[in-house]
C-alpha positions in Angstrom: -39.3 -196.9 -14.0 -35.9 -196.7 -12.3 -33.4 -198.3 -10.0 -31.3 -197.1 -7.1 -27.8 -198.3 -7.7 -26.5 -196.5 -4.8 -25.2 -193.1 -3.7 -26.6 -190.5 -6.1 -27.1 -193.0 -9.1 -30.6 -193.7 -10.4 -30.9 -195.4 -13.7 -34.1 -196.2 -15.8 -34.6 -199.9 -15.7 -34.9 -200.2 -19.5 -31.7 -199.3 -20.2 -30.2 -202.4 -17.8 -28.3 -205.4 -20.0 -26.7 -207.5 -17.2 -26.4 -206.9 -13.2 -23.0 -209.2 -12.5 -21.9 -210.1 -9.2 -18.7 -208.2 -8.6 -16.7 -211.8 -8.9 -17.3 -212.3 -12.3 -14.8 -209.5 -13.3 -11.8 -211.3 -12.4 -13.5 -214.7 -13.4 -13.7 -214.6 -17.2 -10.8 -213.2 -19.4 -13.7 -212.0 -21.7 -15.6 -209.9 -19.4 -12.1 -208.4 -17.9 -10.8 -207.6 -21.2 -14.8 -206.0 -22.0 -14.6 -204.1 -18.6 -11.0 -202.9 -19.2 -11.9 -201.6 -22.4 -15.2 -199.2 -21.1 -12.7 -198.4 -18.6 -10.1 -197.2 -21.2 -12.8 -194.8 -23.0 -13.9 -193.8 -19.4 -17.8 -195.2 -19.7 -16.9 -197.0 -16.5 -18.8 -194.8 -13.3 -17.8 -195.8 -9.5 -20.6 -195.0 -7.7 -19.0 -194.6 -4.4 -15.7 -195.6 -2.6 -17.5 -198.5 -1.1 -16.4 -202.2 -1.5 -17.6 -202.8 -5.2 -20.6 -205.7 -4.6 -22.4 -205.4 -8.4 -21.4 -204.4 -12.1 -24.2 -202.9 -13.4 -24.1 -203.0 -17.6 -26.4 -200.1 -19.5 -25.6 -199.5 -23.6 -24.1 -196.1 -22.4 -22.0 -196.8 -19.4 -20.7 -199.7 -16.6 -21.5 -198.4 -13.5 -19.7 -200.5 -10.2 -22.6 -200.1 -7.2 -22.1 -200.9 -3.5 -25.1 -202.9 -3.6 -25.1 -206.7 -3.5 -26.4 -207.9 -7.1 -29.2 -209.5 -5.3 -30.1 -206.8 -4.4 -30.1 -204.5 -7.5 -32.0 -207.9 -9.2 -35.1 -207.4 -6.9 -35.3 -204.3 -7.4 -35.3 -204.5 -11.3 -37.6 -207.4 -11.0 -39.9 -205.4 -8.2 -40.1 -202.6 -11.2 -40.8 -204.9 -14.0 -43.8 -206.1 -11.7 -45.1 -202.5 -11.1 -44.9 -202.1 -15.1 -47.1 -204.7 -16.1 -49.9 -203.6 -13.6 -49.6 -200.0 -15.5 -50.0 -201.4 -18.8 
């Protein structure tokens, strides 16, 4: 299945590590320094030029959404639900 991250992004949910609140990038020096260094070999993706609300991490790529984490957790947790009634 997949998830809306905003704009034209759609991602498949498997491929989803971590959905951070936007805060947490200037909260630890650990994930700063790991965002910084995506950023530095460009596998950072802004999905629009909306207020950043989420980090969404992926083994490929860091993609900033406009869409509150709260958000972008329902709708991974909505899709995990529609999985488990396929299987």
């Amino acid at each position: 299945m997949f998830i809306h991250l905003g704009g034209d992004t759609v991602i498949r949910s498997k491929d989803v590590i971590a959905i951070l609140n936007s805060d947490m990038k200037d909260s630890s020096g650990i994930t700063k320094e790991f965002l910084q260094a995506h950023k530095k070999e460009s596998n950072v993706q802004e999905i629009s030029q909306e207020i950043v609300k989420s980090i969404v991490v992926t083994m490929d790529k860091i993609y900033y959404s406009p869409i509150s984490s709260v958000t972008l957790k329902r709708r991974a947790l909505a899709v995990t639900e529609l999985e488990s009634f396929v299987e």
